[in-house]
N, CA, C and O atoms as a GROMACS GRO file, in nm:
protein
  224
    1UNK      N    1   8.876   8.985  10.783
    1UNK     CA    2   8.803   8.870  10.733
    1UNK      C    3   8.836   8.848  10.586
    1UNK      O    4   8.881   8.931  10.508
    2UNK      N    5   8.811   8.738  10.567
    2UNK     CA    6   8.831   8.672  10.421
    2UNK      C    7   8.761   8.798  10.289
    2UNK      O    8   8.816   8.846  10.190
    3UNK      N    9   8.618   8.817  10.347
    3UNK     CA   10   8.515   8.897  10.222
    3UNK      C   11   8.608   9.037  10.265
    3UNK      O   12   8.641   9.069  10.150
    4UNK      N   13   8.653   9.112  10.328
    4UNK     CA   14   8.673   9.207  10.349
    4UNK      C   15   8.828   9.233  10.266
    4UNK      O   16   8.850   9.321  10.183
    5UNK      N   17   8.908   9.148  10.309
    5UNK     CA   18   9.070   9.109  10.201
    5UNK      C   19   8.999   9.111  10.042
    5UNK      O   20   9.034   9.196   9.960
    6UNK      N   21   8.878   8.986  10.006
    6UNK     CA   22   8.853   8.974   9.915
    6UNK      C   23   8.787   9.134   9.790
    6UNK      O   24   8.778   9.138   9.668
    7UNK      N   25   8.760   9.225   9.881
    7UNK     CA   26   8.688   9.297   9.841
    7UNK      C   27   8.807   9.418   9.807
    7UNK      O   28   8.815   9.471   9.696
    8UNK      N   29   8.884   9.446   9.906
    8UNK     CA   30   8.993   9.536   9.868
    8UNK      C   31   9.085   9.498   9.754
    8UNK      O   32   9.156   9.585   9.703
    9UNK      N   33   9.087   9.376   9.714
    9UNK     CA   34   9.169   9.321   9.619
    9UNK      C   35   9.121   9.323   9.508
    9UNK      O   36   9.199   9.319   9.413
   10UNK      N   37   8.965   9.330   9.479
   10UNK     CA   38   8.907   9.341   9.371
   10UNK      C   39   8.858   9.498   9.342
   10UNK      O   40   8.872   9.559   9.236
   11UNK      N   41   8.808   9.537   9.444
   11UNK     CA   42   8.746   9.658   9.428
   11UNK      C   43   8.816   9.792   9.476
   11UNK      O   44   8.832   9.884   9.395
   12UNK      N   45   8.853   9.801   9.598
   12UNK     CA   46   8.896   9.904   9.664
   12UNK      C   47   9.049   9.933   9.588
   12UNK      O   48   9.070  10.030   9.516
   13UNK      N   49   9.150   9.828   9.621
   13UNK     CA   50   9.276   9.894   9.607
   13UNK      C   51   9.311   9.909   9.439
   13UNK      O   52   9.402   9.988   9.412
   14UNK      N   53   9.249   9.844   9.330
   14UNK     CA   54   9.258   9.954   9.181
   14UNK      C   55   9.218  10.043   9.182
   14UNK      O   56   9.222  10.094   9.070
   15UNK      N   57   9.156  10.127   9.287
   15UNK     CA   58   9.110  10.271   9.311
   15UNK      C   59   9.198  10.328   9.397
   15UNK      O   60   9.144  10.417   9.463
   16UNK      N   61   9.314  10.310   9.420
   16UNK     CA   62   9.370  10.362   9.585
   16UNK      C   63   9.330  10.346   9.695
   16UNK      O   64   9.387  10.401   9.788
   17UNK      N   65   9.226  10.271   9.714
   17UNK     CA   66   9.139  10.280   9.867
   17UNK      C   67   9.183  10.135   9.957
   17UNK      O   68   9.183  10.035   9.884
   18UNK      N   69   9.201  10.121  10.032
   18UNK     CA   70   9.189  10.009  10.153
   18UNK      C   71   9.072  10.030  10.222
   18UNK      O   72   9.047  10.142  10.266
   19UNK      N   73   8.986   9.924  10.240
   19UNK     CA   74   8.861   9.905  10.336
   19UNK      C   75   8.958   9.860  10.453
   19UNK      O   76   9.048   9.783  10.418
   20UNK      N   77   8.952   9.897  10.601
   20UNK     CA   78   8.985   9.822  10.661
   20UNK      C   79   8.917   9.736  10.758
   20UNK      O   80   8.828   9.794  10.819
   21UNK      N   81   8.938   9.602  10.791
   21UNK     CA   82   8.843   9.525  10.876
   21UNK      C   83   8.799   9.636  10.992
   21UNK      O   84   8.873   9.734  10.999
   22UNK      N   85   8.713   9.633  11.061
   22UNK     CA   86   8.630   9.700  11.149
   22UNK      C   87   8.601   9.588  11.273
   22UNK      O   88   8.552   9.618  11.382
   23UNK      N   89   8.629   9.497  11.245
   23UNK     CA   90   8.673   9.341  11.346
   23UNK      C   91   8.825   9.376  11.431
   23UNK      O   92   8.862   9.342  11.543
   24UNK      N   93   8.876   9.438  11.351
   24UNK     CA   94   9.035   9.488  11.384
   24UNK      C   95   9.014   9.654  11.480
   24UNK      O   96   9.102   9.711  11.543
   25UNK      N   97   8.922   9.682  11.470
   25UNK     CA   98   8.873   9.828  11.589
   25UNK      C   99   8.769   9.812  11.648
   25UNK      O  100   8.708   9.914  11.682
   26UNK      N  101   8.718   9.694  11.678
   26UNK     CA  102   8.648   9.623  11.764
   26UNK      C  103   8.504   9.653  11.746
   26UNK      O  104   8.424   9.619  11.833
   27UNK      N  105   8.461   9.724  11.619
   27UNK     CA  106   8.365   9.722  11.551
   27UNK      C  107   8.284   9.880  11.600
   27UNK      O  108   8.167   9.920  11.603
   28UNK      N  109   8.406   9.933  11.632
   28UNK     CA  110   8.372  10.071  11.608
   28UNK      C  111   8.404  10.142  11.520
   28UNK      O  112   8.375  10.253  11.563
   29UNK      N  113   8.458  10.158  11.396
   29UNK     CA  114   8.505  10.257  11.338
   29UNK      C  115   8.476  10.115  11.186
   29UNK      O  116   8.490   9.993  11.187
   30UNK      N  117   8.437  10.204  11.085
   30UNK     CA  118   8.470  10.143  10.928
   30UNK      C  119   8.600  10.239  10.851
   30UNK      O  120   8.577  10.359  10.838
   31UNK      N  121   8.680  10.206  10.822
   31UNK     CA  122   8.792  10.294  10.772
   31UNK      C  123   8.806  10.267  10.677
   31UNK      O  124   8.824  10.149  10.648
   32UNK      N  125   8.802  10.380  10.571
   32UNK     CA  126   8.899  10.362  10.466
   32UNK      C  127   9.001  10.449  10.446
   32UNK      O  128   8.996  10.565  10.485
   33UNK      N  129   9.100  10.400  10.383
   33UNK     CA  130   9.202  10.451  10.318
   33UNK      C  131   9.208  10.507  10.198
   33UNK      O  132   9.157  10.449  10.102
   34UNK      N  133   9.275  10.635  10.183
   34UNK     CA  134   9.278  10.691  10.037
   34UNK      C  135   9.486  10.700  10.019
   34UNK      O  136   9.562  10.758  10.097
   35UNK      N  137   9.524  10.619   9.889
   35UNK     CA  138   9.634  10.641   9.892
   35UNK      C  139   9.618  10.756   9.736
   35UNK      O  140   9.551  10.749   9.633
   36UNK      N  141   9.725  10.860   9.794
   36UNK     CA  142   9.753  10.888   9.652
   36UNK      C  143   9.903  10.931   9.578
   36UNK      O  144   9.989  10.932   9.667
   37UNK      N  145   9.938  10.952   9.497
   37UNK     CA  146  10.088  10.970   9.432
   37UNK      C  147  10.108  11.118   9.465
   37UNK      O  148  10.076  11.206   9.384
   38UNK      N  149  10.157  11.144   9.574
   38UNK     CA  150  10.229  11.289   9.551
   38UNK      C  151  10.296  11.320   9.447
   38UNK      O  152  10.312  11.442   9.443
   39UNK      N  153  10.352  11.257   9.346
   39UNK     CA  154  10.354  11.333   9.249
   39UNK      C  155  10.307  11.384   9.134
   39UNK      O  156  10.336  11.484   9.070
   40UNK      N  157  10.202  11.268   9.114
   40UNK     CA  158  10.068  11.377   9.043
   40UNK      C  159   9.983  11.410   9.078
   40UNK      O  160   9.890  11.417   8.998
   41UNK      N  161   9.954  11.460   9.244
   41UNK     CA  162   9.878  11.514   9.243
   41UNK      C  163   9.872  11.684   9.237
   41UNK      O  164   9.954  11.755   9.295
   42UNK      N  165   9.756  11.738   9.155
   42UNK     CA  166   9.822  11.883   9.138
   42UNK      C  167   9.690  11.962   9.249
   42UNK      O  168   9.570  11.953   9.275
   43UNK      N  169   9.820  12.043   9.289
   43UNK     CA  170   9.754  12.133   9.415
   43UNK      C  171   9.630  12.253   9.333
   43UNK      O  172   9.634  12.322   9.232
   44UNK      N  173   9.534  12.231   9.434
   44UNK     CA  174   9.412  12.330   9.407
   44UNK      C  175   9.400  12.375   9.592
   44UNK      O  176   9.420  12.307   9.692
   45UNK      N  177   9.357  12.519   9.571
   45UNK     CA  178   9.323  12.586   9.688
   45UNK      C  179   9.184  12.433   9.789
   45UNK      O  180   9.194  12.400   9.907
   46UNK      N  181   9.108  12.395   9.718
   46UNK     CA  182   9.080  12.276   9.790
   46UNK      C  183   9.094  12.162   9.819
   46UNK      O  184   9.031  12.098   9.902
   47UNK      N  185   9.212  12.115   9.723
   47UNK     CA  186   9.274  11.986   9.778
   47UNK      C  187   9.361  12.054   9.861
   47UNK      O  188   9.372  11.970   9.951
   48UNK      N  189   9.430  12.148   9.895
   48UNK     CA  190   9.540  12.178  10.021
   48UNK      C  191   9.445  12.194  10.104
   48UNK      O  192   9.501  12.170  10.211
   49UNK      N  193   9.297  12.228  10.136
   49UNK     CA  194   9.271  12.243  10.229
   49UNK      C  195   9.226  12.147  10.273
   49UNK      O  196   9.208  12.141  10.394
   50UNK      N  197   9.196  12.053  10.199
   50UNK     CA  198   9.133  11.896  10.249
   50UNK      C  199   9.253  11.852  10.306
   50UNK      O  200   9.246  11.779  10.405
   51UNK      N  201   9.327  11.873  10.277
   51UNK     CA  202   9.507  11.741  10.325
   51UNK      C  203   9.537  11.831  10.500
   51UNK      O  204   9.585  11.794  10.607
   52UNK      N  205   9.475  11.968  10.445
   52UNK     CA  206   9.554  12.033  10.571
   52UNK      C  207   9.419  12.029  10.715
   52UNK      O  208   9.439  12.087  10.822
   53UNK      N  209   9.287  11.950  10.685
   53UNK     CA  210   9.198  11.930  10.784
   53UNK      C  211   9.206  11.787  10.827
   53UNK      O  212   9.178  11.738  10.936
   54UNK      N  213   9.265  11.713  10.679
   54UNK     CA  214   9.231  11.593  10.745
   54UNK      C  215   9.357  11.528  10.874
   54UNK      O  216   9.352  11.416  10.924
   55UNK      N  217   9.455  11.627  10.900
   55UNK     CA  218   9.576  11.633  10.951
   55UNK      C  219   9.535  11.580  11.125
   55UNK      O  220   9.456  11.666  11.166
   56UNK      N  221   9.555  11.491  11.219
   56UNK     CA  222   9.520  11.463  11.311
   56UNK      C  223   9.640  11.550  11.416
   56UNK      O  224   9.632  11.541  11.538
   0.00000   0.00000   0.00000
């Protein structure tokens, strides 16, 4: 939807995040997205373990 584009463009994606429509998963699921720069991100014993659960 329009507010949902409108909102990632203002709010979400200068943070790394994508909201994604939930109209588009038939209004089961709200998703977001986390993008981040592998190359700065610096490894801690709990960010490897977050990357290595959130693994489908």
């Amino acid at each position: 939807s329009g507010y949902i584009q409108e909102q990632n463009e203002k709010i979400y994606a200068p943070r790394g995040l994508l909201l994604t429509d939930p109209i588009e998963r038939g209004m089961r699921v709200l998703e977001i997205s986390v993008f981040e720069d592998r190359g700065s991100v610096r490894t801690s014993p709990s960010s490897s373990m977050s990357s290595c659960s959130s693994t489908r």
